[in-house]
Legacy VTK file of the C-alpha trace (Angstrom):
# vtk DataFile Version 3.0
C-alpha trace
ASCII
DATASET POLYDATA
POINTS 155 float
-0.099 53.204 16.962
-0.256 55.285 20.108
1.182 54.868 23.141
-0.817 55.187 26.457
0.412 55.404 30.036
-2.737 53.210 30.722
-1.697 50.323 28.441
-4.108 49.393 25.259
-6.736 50.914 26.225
-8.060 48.051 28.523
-8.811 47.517 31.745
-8.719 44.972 34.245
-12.401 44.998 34.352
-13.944 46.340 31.586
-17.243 46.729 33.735
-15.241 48.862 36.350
-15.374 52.735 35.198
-13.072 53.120 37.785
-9.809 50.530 37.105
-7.211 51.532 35.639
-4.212 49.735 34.463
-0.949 51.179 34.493
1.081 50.300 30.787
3.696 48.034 31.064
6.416 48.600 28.442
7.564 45.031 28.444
4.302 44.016 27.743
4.136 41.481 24.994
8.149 41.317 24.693
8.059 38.072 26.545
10.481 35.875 24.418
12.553 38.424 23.484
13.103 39.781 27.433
15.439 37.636 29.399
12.985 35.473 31.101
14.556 35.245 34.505
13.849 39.127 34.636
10.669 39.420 32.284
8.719 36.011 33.942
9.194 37.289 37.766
8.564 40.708 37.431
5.461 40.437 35.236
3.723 38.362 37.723
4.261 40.630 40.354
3.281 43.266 38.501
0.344 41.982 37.907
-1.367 42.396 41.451
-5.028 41.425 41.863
-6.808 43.412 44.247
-10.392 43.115 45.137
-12.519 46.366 45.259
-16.119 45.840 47.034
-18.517 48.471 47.900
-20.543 48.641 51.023
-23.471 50.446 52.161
-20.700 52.471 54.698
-17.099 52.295 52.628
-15.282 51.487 49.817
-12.666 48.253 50.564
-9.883 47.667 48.595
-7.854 44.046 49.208
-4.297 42.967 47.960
-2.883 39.869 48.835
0.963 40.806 49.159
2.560 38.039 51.184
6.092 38.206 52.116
5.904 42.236 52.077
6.036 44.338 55.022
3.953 47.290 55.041
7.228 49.480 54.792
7.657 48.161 51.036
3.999 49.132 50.065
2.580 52.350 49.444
-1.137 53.845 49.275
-1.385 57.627 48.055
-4.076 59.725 46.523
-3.526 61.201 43.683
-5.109 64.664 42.091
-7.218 64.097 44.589
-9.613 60.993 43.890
-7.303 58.353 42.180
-6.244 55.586 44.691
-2.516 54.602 43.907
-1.075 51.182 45.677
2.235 50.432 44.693
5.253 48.374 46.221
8.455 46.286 45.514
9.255 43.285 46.108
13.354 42.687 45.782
14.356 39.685 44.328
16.703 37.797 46.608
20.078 37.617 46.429
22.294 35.155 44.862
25.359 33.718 46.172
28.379 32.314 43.790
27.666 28.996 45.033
24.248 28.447 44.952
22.515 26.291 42.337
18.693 27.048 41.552
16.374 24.441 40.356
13.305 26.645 39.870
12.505 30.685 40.717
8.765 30.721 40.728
8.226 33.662 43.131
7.623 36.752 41.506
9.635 39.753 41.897
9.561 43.870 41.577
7.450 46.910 41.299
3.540 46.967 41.010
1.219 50.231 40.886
-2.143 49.785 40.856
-4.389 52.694 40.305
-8.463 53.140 40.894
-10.214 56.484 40.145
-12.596 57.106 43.319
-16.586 57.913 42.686
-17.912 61.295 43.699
-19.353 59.757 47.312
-15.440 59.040 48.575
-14.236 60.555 51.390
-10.615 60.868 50.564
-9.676 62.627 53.300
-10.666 59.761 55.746
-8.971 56.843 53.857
-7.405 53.951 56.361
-4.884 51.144 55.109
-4.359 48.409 57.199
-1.984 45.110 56.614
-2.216 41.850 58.118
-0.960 38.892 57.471
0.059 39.641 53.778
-3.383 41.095 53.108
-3.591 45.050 53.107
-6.831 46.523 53.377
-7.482 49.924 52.603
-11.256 51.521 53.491
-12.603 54.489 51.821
-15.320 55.870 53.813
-18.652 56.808 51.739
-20.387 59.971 52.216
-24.167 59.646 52.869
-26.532 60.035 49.698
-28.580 62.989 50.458
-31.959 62.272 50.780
-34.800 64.050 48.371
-36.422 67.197 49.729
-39.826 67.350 49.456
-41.806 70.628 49.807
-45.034 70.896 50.326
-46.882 73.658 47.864
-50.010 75.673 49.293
-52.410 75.185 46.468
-54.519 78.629 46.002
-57.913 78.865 44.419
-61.755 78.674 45.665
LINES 1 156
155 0 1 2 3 4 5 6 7 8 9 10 11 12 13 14 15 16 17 18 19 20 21 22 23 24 25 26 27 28 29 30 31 32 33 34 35 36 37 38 39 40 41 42 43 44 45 46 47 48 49 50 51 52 53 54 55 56 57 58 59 60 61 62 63 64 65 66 67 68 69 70 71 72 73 74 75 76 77 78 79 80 81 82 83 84 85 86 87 88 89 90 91 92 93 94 95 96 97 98 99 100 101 102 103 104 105 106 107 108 109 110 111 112 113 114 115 116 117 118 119 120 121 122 123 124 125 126 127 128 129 130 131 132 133 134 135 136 137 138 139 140 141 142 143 144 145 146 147 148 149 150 151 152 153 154
């Protein structure tokens, strides 16, 4: 079996050309991990984010409450993938504290889309509010059809 930096060959939309999902070695391991580590990060890791195209822009939208926008990153990468990424630190744990239950997820994420042809990567804009962050891709405009006329010739 081969290994693949974009998991088992899935995606998380397998009508999406575009989505890629980044492989996640711990994958699978779940009862063998420790699950105070496995559990928390793998949730995190798994960040939804919406992707919706409009008639102007491409909009991306991750819900990542409790992070600042310090903690998350958008790049582009060789040139037309979209990379968001961040961490989310688990919280620290004092000698005398007792928990009853750790349901918040904790750790790293990366999330990667390859961009279509019409993006205007060098005008991307990432916005966060409120947990959400919102990053537009602008479109470029489809190029309408020429039509030329042709002088027909004859008697």
């Amino acid at each position: 079996m081969a290994l693949s930096l974009f998991g088992n060959g899935r995606r998380s939309n397998v009508f999406d050309p575009f989505s890629l999902d980044v492989w996640d070695p711990f994958q699978g391991f779940g009862p063998l991990m420790n699950s105070s580590t496995a559990g928390d990060t793998s949730a995190f890791a798994q960040t939804r984010i919406d992707w919706k195209e409009t008639p102007e822009a491409h909009v991306f939208k991750a819900d990542l409450p409790g992070l600042k926008k310090e903690e998350v990153k958008v790049e582009l990468e060789e040139g037309n993938v979209l990379q968001i990424s961040g961490e989310r630190s688990k919280e620290q744990e004092e000698k005398n504290d007792k928990w009853h239950r750790v349901e918040r997820s904790s750790g790293k994420f990366v999330r990667r889309f390859r961009l279509p042809d019409n993006a205007k990567v060098d005008q991307v804009k990432a916005a966060m509010e409120n947990g959400v962050l919102t990053v537009t891709v602008p479109k470029a405009p489809e190029p309408k059809p020429q039509v030329k006329s042709i002088d027909i010739s004859g008697a």
